[in-house]
Structures are given as C-alpha cells and as structure tokens.
C-alpha positions as CSV (number, residue, x, y, z in Angstrom):
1,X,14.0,121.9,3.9
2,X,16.2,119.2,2.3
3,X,17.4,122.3,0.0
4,X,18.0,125.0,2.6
5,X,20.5,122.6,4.4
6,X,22.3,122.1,1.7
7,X,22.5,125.7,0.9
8,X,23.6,126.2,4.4
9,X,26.5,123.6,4.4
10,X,27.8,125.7,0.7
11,X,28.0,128.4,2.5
12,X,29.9,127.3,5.5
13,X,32.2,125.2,3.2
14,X,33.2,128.2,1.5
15,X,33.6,130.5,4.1
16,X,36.1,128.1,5.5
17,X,37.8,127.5,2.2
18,X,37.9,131.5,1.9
19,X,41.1,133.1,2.6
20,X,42.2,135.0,5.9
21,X,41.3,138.7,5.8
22,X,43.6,141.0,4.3
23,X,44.8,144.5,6.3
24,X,45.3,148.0,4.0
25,X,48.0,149.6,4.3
26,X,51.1,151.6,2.6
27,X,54.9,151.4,2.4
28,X,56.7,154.2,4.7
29,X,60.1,155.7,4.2
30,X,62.1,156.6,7.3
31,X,64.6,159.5,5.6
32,X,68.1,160.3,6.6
33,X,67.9,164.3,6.3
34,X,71.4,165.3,6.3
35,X,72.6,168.8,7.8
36,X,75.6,170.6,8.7
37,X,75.9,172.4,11.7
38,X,76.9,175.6,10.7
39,X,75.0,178.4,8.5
40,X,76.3,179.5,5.2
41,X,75.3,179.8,1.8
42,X,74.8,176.8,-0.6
43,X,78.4,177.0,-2.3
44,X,77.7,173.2,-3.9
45,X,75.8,170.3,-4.5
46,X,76.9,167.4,-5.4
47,X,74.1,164.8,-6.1
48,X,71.3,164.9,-8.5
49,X,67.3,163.8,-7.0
50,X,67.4,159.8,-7.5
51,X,70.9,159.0,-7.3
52,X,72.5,156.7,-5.3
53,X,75.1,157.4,-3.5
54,X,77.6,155.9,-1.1
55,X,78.5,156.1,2.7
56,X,81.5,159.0,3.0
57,X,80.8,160.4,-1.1
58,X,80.7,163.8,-1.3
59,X,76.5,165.5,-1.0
60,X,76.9,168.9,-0.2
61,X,79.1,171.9,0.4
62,X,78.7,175.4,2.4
63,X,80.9,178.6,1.2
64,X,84.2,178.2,4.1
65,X,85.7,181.7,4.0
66,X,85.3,182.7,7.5
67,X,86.4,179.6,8.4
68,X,89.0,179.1,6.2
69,X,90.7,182.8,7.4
70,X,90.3,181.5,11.1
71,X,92.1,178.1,9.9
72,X,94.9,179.8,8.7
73,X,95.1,182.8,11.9
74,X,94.8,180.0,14.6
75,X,97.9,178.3,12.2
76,X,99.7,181.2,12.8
77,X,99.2,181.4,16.3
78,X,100.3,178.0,17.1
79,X,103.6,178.5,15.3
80,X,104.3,181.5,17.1
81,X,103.3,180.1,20.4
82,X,105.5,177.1,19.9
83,X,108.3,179.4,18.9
84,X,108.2,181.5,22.1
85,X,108.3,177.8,23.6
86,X,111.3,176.4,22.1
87,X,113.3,179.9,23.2
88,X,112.8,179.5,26.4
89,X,113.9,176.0,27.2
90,X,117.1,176.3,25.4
91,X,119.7,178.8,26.5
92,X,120.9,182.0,25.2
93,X,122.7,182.5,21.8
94,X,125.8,181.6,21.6
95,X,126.7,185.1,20.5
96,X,125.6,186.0,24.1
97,X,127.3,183.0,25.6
98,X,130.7,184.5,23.9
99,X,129.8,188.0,25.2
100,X,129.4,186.7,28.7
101,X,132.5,184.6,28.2
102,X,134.6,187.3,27.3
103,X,133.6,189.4,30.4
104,X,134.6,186.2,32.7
105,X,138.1,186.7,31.2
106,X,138.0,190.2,31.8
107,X,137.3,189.5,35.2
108,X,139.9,186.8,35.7
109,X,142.6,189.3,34.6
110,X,140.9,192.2,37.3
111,X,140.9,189.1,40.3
112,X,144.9,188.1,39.2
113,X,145.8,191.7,39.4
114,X,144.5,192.5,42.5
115,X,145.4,189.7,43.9
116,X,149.2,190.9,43.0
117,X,149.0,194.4,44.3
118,X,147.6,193.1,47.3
119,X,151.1,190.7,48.0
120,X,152.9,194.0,46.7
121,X,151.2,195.9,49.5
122,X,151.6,193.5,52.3
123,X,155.7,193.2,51.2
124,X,155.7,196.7,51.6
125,X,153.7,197.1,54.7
126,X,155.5,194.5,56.6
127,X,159.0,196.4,55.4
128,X,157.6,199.8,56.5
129,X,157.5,201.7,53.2
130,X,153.9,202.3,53.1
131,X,151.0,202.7,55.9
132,X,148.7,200.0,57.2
133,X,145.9,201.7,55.0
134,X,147.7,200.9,51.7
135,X,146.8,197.2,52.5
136,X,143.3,197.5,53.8
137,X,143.0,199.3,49.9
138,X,144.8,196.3,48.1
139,X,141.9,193.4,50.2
140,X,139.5,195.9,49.4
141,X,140.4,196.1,45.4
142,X,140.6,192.0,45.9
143,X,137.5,191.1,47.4
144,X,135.8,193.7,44.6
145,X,137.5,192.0,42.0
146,X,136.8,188.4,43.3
147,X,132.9,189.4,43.7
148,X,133.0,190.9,40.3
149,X,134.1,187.1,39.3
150,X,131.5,185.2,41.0
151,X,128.8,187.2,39.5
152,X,129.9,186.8,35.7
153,X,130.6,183.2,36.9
154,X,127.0,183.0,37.8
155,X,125.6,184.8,34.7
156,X,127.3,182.5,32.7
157,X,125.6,179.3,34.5
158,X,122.5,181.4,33.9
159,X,122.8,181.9,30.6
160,X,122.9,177.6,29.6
161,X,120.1,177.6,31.5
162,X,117.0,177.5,29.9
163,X,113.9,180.1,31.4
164,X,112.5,179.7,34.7
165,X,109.7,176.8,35.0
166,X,106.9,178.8,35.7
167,X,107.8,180.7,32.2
168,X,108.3,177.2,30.1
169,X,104.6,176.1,31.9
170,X,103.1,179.3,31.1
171,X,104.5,178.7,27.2
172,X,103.5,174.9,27.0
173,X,100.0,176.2,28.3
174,X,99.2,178.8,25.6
175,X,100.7,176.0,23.2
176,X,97.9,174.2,23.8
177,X,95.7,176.9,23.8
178,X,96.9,177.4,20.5
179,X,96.2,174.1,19.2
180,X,92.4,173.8,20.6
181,X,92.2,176.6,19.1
182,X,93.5,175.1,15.6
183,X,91.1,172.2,16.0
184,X,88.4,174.0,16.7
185,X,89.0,175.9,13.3
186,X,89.7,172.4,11.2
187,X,86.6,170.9,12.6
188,X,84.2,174.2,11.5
189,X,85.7,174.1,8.0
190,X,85.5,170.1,7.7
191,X,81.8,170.6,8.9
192,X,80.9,172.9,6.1
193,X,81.4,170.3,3.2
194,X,79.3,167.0,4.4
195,X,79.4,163.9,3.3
196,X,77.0,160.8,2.9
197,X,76.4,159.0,7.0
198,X,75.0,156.3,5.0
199,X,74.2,154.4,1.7
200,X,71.1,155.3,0.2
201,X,69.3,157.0,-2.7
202,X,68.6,160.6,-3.1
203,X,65.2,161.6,-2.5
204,X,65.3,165.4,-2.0
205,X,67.4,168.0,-2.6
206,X,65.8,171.1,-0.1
207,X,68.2,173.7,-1.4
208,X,69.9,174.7,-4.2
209,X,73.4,176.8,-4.6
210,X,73.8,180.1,-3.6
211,X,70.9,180.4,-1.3
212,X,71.3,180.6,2.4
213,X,71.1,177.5,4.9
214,X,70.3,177.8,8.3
215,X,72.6,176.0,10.8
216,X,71.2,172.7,11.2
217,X,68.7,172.9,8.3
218,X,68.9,169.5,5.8
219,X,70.0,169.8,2.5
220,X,69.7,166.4,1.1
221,X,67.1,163.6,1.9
222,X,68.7,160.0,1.7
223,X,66.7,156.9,1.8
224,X,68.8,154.0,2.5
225,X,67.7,150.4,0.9
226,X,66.6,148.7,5.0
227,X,64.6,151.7,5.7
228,X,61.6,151.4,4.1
229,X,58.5,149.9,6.6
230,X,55.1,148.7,6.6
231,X,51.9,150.5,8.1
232,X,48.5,148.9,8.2
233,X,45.3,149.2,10.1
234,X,44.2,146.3,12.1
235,X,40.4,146.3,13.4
236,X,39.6,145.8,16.9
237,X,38.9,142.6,16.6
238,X,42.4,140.8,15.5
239,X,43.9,143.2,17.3
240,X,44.9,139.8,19.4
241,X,46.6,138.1,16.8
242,X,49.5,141.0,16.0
243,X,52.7,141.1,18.9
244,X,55.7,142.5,18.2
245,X,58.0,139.7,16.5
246,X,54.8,138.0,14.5
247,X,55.5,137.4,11.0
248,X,53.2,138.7,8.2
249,X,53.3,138.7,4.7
250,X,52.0,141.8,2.2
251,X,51.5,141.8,-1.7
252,X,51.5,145.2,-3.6
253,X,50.7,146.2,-7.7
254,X,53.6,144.8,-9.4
255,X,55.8,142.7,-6.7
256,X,57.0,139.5,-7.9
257,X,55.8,137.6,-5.3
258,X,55.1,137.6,-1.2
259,X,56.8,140.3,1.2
260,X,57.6,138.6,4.4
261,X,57.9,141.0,7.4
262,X,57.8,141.1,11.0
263,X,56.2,143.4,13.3
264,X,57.8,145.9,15.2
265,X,55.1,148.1,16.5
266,X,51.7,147.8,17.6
267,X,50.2,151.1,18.4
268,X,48.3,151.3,22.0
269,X,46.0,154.1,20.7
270,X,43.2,153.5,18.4
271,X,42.2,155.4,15.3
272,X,38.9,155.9,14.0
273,X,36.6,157.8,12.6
274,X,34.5,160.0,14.5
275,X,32.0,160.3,15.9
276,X,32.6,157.0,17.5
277,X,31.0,155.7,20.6
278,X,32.4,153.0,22.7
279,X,29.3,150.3,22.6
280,X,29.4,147.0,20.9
281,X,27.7,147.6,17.7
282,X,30.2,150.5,17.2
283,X,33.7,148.8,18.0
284,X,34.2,147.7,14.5
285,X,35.0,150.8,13.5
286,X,38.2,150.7,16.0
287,X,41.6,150.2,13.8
288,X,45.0,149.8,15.5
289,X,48.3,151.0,14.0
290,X,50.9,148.1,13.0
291,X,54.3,148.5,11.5
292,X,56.4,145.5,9.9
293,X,59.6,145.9,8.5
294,X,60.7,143.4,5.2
295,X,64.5,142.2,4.8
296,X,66.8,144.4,3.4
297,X,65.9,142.6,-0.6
298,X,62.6,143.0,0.1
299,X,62.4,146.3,1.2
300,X,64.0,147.2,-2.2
301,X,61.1,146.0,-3.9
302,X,58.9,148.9,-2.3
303,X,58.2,152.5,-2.8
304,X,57.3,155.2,-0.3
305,X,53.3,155.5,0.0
306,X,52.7,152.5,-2.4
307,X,49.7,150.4,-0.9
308,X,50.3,146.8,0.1
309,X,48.0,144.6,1.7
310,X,49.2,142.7,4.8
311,X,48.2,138.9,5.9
312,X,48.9,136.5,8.5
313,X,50.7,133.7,6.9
C-alpha cells in the first residue's frame, strides 16, 4: 500500500511539472496576386520567382498598341478641338478687319457725296431750275448711302467680336470632351505595364511572355514580409482558453527561438473527422480553427506550409 501511494504521488508530481499541451499547426501565406485590368498578350516580365522586389518597381508589362494609337488619336483630337476654341473667341483676321475697313471708307466717300448732291438739289429746287422730284432723288440717294454706312459700321463691330456664346460653350464643351477622352486613353496604356502595390518577395510567376492574359487575370504572386499567419487546431476542450487578442507562442524545425503571436481568428465551426457523433465520449475529436499573426521579424522567420507548434505562454 505504502508503495502504491508513492507511486501515485510520482505521477501526479510529474504531470504537474509536465508542460502545457502543444496545438499542430502550419505557417499560411496571404499572397498579393497582382493583375491588370485590361487583356493583352504578355509583352514583359520583369521579375524572376524569389526576388524581392519593392513597392512602385517595375513586375510586369502587356503589349500597348491599341492603346497607344488611341493615345495619340484622342491627342489629336484635343488639339484640334482647342484650336476651333481659340478661333472663335478672338476676332477675325486682321486681313479681314482691313477688308471691312476699307469698305467703311468706301462708304464714307458714297454718304459725303450724297450728302452734296442732296444741298446741290435743294439750291436748285428752291431757285426753280429743277423739279421737286430731283430732291426727293438726292434724300433718297442719302438715306441709301447713310444705311449703307451703318451696316459696314456694324460689320466692323462684329468682326472684333469674338463668336456668339452659345458657339464658344459648345467649343469649351467638346474641349473637354476631348480631354476625358485623352485621359481615358493615358490611363488604359499606364494600366498595361503594372507595377509592385507593395514590398514583398516573388512567389509565382503565372505567365510567361507572349502568351495571352485575360483582363483581370494575375501575373505575379507577391508575398510581403507581415503577411505570413499562423493556423492551428484547437480541441474542444481548450477551446475556452483562445479569444481574439490572446497571446501564444509557436516553435518550428530550425527557428532560433520562440514566435510570439496573437490571435486574430477563432473559427465558430468545428472540424472533424467523420463520422462524428455529438455525445460525450466522442467530443474529443472536435478541433477548432485558430489563426495568430507573429510581428513583422518574426514572421520573416517562417515559410508557407512549414509546421509550427503553438502554446499558451
């Protein structure tokens, strides 16, 4: 009896002395796949699997062609639009100015001569040398020549003028018609050679030049340094113990030391292995998802799928 008591008391010393369980799990890599989105054939690429590359360097180019020949027409279009702008809110050449000029003076000359023929008239009227219907000819050949002055007069105003508003409005409109039009065009040909969004390493390269990409389809795989995460299994019965916020540390084959992390996600469906039924002797075989994510230095330290085992601290 004496024996078996002490045997008993060894085994519960060591079970407390033994160390808190440890949960299986695997590093997971959440990958930037980087598209463009426009179709075209592969023209370039510029990274190599592995690399490391930087946010904004150079990772891929599409053939730009078509988009290039649009760039230049909608160029094209703007300047001409803006040209039929600028001519009609200035006035008219001054080659036409002088034209209309010159007709003014013409019509000064007509207004001073009827003007004398029409005193000449009334002199000789008024001394009886000529009928009462010469006169009425001289105001007529006046008034003709004074109305033929007002209207050059008025063509002349006309003519420093610039267009009428409803013409300049209807220019300034296909301007800017123009112009989105441009944009659009810049903005299809910038989108066919992508850059890095962020800092990371190459993982996968899903074409390679000269074949077709689909509009939207990734060509490169980028795994930045922060993204890596933790995934471990958690039975039913320490399910308890893991929130969101609760700090854990994992050890993997060849890490120099801990990994601390803290949970982010606790799953709320369970995972098992079926056939499972829901009674007391069977809820051990219950497992809960749980992901952790490591500081950025730490998360360095791991690889995509490498196991780790996870512990409460």
């Amino acid at each position: 009896m004496r024996l078996a008591l002490l045997l008993v008391l060894a085994l519960a010393g060591c079970r407390q002395d033994s160390p808190p369980a440890a949960y299986q799990g695997y590093a997971e890599g959440e990958y930037v796949r980087v598209a463009s989105p426009l179709a075209g054939i592969l023209a370039r690429l510029d990274v190599t699997q592995g690399a490391a590359v930087q946010a904004g360097a150079p990772l891929f180019a599409l053939e730009q062609d078509n988009e290039a020949a649009a760039r230049r027409g909608a160029e094209e279009r703007l300047a001409q639009a803006r040209a039929q702008l600028a001519d009609l809110e200035k006035a008219r050449r001054p080659e036409e100015i002088a034209a209309i000029e010159a007709q003014r003076r013409q019509a000064d000359a007509a207004l001073d001569l009827a003007e004398a023929e029409l005193k000449r008239a009334e002199r000789l009227v008024a001394s009886g040398f000529q009928s009462p219907a010469t006169l009425d000819q001289a105001r007529s050949a006046r008034d003709q020549a004074k109305a033929n002055r007002a209207q050059v007069d008025a063509q002349l105003k006309v003519a420093h003028l610039a267009s009428r508003a409803d013409q300049v409005v209807a220019a300034r409109a296909a301007v800017a018609q123009a112009q989105s039009a441009l944009d659009q065009a810049a903005w299809q040909t910038a989108k066919k050679s992508v850059t890095a969004p962020v800092a990371g390493t190459v993982q996968d390269r899903l074409y390679l030049p000269g074949e077709f990409v689909p509009a939207g389809y990734p060509v490169v795989s980028l795994l930045p340094p922060g993204n890596i995460k933790l995934r471990f299994f958690v039975p039913e019965t320490d399910l308890a113990k893991f929130k969101p916020g609760t700090k854990v540390k994992a050890a993997c084959d060849g890490c120099d030391g801990d990994i601390a992390a803290t949970v982010s996600f606790v799953s709320t469906q369970p995972e098992y292995t079926p056939p499972v039924i829901y009674n007391r002797e069977n809820r051990t075989k219950l497992v809960w998802l749980v992901e952790a994510r490591p500081g950025p230095n730490d998360a360095a330290k791991l690889s995509p799928g490498q196991p780790v085992d996870v512990k409460l601290p």
